[in-house]
MARKEDREN-936238 format. One record per residue (C-alpha): residue number from 1; x negated, y, z negated; residue in three letters. Coordinates in nm, 4 decimals. Layout:
N
R   seq       east      north         up   type
R   NUM          X          Y          Z    ALA
...
END
This chain:
215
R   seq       east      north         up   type
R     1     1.5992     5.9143    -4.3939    UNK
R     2     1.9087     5.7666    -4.6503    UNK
R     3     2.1080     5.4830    -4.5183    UNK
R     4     2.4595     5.5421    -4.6531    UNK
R     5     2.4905     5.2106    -4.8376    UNK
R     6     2.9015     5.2606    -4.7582    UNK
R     7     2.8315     5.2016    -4.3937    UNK
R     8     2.5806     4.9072    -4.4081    UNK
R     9     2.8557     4.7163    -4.6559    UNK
R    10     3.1212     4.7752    -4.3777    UNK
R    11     2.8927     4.6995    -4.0437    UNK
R    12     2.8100     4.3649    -4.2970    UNK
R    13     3.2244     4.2779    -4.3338    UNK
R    14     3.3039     4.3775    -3.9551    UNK
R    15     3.0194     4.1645    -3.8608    UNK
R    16     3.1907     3.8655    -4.1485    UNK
R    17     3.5002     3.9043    -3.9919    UNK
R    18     3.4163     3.8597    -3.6302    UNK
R    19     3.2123     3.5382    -3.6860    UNK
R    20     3.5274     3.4555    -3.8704    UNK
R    21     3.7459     3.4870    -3.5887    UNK
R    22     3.5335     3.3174    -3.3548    UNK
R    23     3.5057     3.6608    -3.1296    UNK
R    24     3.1632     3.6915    -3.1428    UNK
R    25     3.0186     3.5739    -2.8363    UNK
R    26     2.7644     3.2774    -2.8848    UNK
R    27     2.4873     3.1562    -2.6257    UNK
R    28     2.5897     2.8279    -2.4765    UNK
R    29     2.3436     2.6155    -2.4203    UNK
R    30     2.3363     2.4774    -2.0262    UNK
R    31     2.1606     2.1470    -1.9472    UNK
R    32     2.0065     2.0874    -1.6328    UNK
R    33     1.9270     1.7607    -1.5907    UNK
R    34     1.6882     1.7010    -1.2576    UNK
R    35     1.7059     1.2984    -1.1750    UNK
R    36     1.3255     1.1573    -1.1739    UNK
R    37     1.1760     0.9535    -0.8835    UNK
R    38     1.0250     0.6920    -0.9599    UNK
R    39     0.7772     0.5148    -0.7582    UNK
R    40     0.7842     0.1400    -0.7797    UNK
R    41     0.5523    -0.0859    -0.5835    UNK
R    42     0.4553    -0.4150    -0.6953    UNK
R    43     0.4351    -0.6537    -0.4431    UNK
R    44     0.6861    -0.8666    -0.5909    UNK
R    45     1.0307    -0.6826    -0.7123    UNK
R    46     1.2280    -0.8726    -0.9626    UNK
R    47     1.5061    -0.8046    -1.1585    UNK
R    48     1.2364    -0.8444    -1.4622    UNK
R    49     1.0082    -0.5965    -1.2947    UNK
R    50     1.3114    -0.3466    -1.2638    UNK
R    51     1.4295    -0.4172    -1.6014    UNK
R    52     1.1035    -0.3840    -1.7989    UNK
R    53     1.0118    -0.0703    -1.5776    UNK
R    54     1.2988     0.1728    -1.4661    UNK
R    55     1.3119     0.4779    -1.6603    UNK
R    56     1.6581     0.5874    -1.7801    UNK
R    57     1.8672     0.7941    -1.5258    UNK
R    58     1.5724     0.7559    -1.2511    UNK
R    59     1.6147     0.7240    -0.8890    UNK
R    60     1.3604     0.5099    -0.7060    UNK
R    61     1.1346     0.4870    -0.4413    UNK
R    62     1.0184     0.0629    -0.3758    UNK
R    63     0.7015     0.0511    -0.1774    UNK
R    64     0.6414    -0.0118     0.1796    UNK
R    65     0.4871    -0.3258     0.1112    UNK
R    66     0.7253    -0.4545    -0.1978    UNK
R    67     0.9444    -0.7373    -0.1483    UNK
R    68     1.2591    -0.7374    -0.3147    UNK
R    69     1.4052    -1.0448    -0.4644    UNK
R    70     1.7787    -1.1687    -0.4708    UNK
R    71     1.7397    -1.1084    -0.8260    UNK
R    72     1.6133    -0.7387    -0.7606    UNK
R    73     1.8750    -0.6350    -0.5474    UNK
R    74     2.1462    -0.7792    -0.7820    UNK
R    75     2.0137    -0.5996    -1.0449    UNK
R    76     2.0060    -0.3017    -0.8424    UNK
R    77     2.3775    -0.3617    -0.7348    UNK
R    78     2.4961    -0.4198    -1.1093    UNK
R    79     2.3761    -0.1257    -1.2726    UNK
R    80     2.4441     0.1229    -0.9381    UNK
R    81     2.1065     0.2141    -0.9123    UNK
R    82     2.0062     0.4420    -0.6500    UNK
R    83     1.7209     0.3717    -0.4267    UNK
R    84     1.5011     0.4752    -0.0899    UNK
R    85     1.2187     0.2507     0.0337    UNK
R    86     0.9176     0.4707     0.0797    UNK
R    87     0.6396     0.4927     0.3575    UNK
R    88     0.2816     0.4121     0.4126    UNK
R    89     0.0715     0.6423     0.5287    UNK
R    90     0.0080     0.4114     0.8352    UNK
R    91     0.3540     0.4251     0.9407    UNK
R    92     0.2936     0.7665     0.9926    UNK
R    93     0.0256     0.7557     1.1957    UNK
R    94    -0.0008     0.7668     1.5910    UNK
R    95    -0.2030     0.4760     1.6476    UNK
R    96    -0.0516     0.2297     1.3793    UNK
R    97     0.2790     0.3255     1.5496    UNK
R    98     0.2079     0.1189     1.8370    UNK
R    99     0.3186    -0.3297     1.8292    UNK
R   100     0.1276    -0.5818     1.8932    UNK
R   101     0.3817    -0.8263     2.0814    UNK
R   102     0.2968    -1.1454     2.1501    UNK
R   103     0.3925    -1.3798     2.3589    UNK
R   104     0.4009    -1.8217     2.3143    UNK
R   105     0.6911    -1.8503     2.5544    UNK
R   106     0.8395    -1.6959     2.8199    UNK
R   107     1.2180    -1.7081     2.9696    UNK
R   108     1.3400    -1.5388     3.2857    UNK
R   109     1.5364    -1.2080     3.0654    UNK
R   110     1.1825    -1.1460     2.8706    UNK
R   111     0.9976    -1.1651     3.2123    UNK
R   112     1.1980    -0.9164     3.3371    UNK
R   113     1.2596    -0.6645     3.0574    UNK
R   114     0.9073    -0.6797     2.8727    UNK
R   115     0.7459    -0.5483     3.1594    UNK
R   116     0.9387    -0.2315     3.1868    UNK
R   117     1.0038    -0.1762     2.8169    UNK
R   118     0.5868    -0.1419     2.8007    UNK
R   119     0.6339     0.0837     3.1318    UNK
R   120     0.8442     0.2972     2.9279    UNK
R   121     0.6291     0.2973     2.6088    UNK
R   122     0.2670     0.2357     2.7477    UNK
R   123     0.1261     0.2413     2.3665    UNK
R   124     0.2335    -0.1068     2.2877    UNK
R   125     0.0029    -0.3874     2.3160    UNK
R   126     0.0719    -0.7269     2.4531    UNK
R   127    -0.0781    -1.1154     2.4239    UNK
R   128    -0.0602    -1.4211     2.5423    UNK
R   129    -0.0340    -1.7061     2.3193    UNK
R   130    -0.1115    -2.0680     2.4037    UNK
R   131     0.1479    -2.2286     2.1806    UNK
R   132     0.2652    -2.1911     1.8243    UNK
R   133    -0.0292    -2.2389     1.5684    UNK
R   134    -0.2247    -1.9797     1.8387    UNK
R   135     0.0571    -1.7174     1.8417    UNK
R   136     0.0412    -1.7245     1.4407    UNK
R   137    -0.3497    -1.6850     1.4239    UNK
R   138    -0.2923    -1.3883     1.6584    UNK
R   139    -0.0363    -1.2508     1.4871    UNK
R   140    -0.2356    -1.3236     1.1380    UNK
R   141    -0.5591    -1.1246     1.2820    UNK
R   142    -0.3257    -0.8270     1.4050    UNK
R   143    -0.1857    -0.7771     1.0296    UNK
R   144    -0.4966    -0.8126     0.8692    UNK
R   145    -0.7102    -0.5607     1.1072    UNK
R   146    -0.4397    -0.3166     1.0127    UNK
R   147    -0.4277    -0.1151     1.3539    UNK
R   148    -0.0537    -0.1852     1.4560    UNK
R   149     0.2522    -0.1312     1.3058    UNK
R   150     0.3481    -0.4844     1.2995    UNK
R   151     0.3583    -0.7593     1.5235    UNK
R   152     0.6614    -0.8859     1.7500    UNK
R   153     0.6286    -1.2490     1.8612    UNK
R   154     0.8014    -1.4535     2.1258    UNK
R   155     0.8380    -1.8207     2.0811    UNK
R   156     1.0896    -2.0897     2.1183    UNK
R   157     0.9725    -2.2129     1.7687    UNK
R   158     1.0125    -1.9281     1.5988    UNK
R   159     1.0392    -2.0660     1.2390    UNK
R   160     0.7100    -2.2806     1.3138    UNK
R   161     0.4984    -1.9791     1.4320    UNK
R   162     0.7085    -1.7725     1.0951    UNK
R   163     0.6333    -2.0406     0.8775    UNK
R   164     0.2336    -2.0734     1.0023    UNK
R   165     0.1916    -1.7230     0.9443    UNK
R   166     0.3152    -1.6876     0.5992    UNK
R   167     0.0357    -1.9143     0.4762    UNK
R   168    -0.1833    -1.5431     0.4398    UNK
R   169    -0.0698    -1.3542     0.1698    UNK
R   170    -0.0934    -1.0190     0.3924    UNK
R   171     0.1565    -1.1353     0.6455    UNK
R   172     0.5313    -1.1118     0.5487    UNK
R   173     0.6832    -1.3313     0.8570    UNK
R   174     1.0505    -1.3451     0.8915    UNK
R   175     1.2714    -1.4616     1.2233    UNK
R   176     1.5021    -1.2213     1.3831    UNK
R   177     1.8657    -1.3509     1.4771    UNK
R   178     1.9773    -1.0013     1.5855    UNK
R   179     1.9660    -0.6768     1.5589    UNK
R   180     2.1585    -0.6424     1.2423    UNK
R   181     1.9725    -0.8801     1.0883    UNK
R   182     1.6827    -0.6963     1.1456    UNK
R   183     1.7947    -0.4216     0.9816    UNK
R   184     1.9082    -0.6093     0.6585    UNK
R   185     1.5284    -0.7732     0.7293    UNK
R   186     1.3604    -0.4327     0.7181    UNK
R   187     1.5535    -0.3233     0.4561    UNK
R   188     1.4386    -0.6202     0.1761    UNK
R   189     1.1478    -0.7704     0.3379    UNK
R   190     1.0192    -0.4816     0.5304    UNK
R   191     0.8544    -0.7684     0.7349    UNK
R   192     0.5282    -0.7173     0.9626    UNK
R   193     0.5593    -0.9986     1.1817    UNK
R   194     0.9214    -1.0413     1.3627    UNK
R   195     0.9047    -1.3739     1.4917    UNK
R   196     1.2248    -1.4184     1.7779    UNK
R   197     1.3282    -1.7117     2.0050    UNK
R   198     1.3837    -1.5463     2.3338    UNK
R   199     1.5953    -1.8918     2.4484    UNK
R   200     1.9592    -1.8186     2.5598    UNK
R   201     1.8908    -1.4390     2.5191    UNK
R   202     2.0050    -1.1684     2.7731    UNK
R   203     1.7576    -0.8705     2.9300    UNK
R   204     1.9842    -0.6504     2.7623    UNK
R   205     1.9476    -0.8184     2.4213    UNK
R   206     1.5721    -0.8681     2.4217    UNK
R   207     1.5441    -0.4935     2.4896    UNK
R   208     1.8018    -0.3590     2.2360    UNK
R   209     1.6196    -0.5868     1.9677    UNK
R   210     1.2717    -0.4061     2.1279    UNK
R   211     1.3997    -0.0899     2.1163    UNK
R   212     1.4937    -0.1548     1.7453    UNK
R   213     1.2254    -0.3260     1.5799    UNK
R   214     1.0040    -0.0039     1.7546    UNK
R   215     1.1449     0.2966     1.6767    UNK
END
């Protein structure tokens, strides 16, 4: 077979004068950019630890255990980084989903609403604490056998029994004022031991913080 040499010289100068033109159509190259999780969960988060270890463009996931710093969540907040706090596998299941709540000191609105908040979820646990330093042993040996979710302590010295308890390094202790502040507590601190002074409280308030710190 001859190619006419006429006709391949004028497919060549059509071809010429379309790229010319800019009419030929050209693939455009589409980015799709997927965001990366990243898992971060040192026990400690700094605004060091975030610097020297976020990867560009990722969103992340802090630990269940990791405690955020000041300097953490400023960092966070300056450079508009997205993040989730991720979950242990014993939050997930049935029997570590059950609080040990202890008790150092009783007033009239806790007598009457701890009873029926158990009534109304029988999985909870409850003790009896002699005073302070006992309460924060108890609370100590609940965190480090591992089989609740966490541990919610009644006592008028709330701070003492907090501050007792932080001496083991598995125990993250923190007083609750209310039940915003246990949100903003679970959020950064993700704390295991709520530690709340049931003086001047109502029923109702005891149970909405109960009902909170629970579900």
């Amino acid at each position: 077979m001859t190619v006419d040499e006429t006709l391949i010289n004028k497919i060549i100068r059509d071809v010429l004068k379309q790229i010319r033109s800019g009419s030929v159509p050209t693939r455009t190259a589409t980015s799709t950019t997927t965001q990366t999780l990243q898992l971060i969960d040192d026990e400690v988060i700094t605004g060091e630890t975030l610097s020297s270890q976020l990867q560009d463009g990722a969103k992340i996931t802090i630990g269940a255990k990791s405690v955020i710093t000041p300097t953490g969540r400023d960092f966070l907040k300056a450079h508009h980084i997205s993040w989730s706090r991720g979950s242990s596998s014993s939050e997930t299941s049935t029997e570590n989903a059950t609080w040990n709540i202890i008790i150092s000191d009783f007033t009239p609105s806790l007598q009457s609403t701890l009873p029926l908040f158990l009534q109304r979820n029988g999985s909870h646990q409850q003790e009896l604490a002699d005073n302070p330093a006992d309460a924060a042993s108890r609370a100590i040996s609940s965190v480090c056998r591992s089989n609740h979710a966490g541990v919610i302590l009644f006592s008028q010295r709330a701070e003492v029994v907090s501050c007792l308890a932080n001496r083991n390094n598995q125990v993250r202790a923190a007083v609750v004022q209310n039940v915003q502040h246990w949100k903003e507590i679970k959020q950064h601190l993700n704390s295991n031991v709520c530690c709340i002074n049931p003086a001047g409280r109502s029923s109702y308030e005891i149970q909405n913080l109960l009902n909170q710190i629970t579900q």
